[in-house]
C-alpha positions, 0 to 999 in steps of 0.5 A: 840315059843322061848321067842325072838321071843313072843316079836316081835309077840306080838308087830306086833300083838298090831299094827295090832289090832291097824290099824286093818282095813287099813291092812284088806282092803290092803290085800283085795285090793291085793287078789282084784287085783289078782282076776282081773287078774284072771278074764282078763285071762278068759276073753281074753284067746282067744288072745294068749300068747303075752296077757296073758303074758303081763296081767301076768307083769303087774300085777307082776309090780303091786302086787310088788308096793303094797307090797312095799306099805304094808312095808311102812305102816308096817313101819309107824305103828312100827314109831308110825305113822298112815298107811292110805290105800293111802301108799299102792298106794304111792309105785308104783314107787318103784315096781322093788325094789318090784320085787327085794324082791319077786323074789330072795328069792323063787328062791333062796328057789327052787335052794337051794332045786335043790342043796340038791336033786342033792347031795342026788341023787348022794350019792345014 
């Protein structure tokens, strides 16, 4: 790892050891949600896609509220504030920004690979 980057890993890391177990459970609360979708799609299957469909944006609505969540409790450990499990619910009305940021970038990772397959078919 180049030595620019050992520093920043190392202070990420020194935070996290530090609020170890308000980051632990937020990523648990988020694999939780995602498995209560998961078990709302087995269990309602049988409505059709208009269900599925609305369980899948609502849960997207609420999965991109709580990664903003993370960021600010991120956020509050770099400014030397304590990150509480409620900031991970504090965010919930800044969910479309979230959308925002999860969204475009494996978009833009698939469409730069859609790219770079045209251009490689063609020079064949």
């Amino acid at each position: 790892m180049p030595d620019r980057v050992t520093f920043h890993f190392w202070t990420g890391w020194r935070l996290f050891k530090s609020n170890a177990s308000v980051f632990v459970v937020s990523i648990l609360l988020l694999f939780l949600s995602w498995l209560v979708l998961e078990v709302a799609i087995v269990f309602l299957h049988r409505l059709g896609f208009a269900v599925w469909l609305m369980l899948h944006l609502a849960w997207l609505f609420l999965f991109a509220g709580l990664l903003v969540g993370m960021h600010v409790m991120a956020l509050k450990s770099v400014d030397g504030e304590i990150p509480r499990v409620g900031d991970l619910f504090g965010s919930l009305k800044r969910a479309l920004l979230g959308i925002g940021l999860d969204i475009p970038f494996p978009v833009s990772l698939l469409a730069i690979a859609g790219f770079y397959r045209s251009l490689h078919s063609a020079a064949v």
